[in-house]
Residue, then its C-alpha position, 0 to 999 in steps of 0.5 A: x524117178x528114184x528118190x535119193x539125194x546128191x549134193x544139193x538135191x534131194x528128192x522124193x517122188x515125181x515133184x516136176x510132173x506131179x505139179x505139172x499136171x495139179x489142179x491148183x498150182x502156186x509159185x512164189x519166190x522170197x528174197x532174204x538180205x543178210x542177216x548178222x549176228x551181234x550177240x551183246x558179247x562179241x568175239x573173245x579170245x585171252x590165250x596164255x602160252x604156259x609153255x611152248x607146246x602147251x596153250x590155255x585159251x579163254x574163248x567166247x565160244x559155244x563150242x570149246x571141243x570145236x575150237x580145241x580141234x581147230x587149234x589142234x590143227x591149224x598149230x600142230x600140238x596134240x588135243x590134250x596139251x590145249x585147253x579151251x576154257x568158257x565160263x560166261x558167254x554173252x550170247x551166240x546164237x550160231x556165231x560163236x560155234x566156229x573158230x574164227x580168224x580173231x582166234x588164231x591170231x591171238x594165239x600166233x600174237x601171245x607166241x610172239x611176245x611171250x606173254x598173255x594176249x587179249x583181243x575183243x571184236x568191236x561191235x562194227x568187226x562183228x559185222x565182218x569177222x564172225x559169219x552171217x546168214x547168207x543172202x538167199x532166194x527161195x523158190x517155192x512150187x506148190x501143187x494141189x487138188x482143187x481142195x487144197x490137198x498138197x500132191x508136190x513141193x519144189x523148192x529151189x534156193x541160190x544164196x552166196x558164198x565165200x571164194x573158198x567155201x562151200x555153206x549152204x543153210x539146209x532150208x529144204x529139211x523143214x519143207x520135206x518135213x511140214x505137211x504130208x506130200x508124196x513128191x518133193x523136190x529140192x535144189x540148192x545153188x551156190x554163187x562165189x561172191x567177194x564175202x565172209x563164209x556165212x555159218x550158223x544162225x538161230x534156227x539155221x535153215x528151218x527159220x528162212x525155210x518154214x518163211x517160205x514154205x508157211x507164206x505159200x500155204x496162206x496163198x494156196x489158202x487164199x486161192x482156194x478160199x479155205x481158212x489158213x488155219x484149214x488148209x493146215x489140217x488137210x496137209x497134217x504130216x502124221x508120218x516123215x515122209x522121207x523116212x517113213x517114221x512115224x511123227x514128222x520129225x526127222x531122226 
């Protein structure tokens, strides 16, 4: 087996058959809700037509170059005669890095009328306007030596997505990267499902994944009878092992 990575699906070594044959073998699986975003600032937008091909927009955005881009292409005018201004932002936490539907149509709102418009999200329209941490199951395979030295890591994740996109949060990077382990396998799965495209969300990907992968290192711990806080130093990452670079942290 080649290591290498597809379109969700990485892997490194020969995880399936290094568990296989472990010593010790622990499967657990970990099921997340969806979780929302609700900054104490919700969704933003004032645009101003200043002419007719040139827009200024007041955002509540992490992101102003992200939703310049956005507009550009969605309205057809060249980057330099839109401008997207944030002075205060209220909180974000990953919610605020795209151009959402509420922006858009602010824009198209002013063009109509021929004058400013406004429109601020209701903390309920936060619930479903401006993405989410998806609903996702983790399953994560460890397979050791008798004393709690990792030899394989398979995780496999299913989470949902919107009809018309594809986002998956990156849970695996954080398992690859953790602890020391010659063979990892990695498996992300999509289902379409009537919702909003999930996006970003504080820590996205490491958050629900070092969950996973930190809760079966305390049951690998518990099953071989060694301190948590041990088996953590038998499985010190001093190198990335996907890469090779030194420090377990990935360029």
């Amino acid at each position: 087996m080649q290591d290498g990575k597809q379109d969700g699906h990485t892997r490194r070594g020969d995880a399936q058959g290094a568990f296989k044959s472990a010593p010790i073998q622990l499967t657990a699986t970990y099921n997340h809700p969806v979780y929302n975003h609700n900054p104490m600032e919700p969704g933003s937008t004032t645009a101003h037509w200043e002419a007719p091909d040139r827009l200024v927009v007041y955002e509540s955005t992490q992101g102003v170059t992200r939703t310049q881009s956005a507009l550009t292409a969605m309205l057809g005018i060249p980057r330099e005669q839109i401008r997207v201004i944030t002075k205060y932002l209220g909180g974000g936490f990953g919610c605020k890095g795209s151009c959402w539907p509420h922006t858009v149509l602010t824009v198209q709102a002013a063009k109509a009328v021929g004058r400013p418009v406004k429109l601020m999200l209701t903390r309920k329209q936060m619930f479903t306007s401006m993405g989410h941490r998806e609903d996702q199951t983790q399953t994560v395979q460890l397979g050791a030596t008798a004393d709690g030295r990792i030899t394989s890591i398979v995780h496999t994740k299913t989470s949902t997505t919107s009809p018309w996109d594809n986002y998956a949060e990156s849970n695996s990077k954080i398992l690859d990267m953790l602890y020391a382990t010659p063979n990892f396998e990695a498996t992300y799965q999509l289902a379409r499902a009537n919702v909003m495209t999930s996006t970003f969300m504080r820590a996205p990907g490491e958050a629900p994944g070092s969950f996973a992968i930190e809760c079966s290192m305390d049951d690998l711990a518990y099953k071989i009878g060694v301190d948590p806080i041990e088996i953590r130093l038998r499985n010190h990452a001093d190198h990335d092992y996907s890469t090779g670079h030194p420090g377990a942290v990935k360029a």
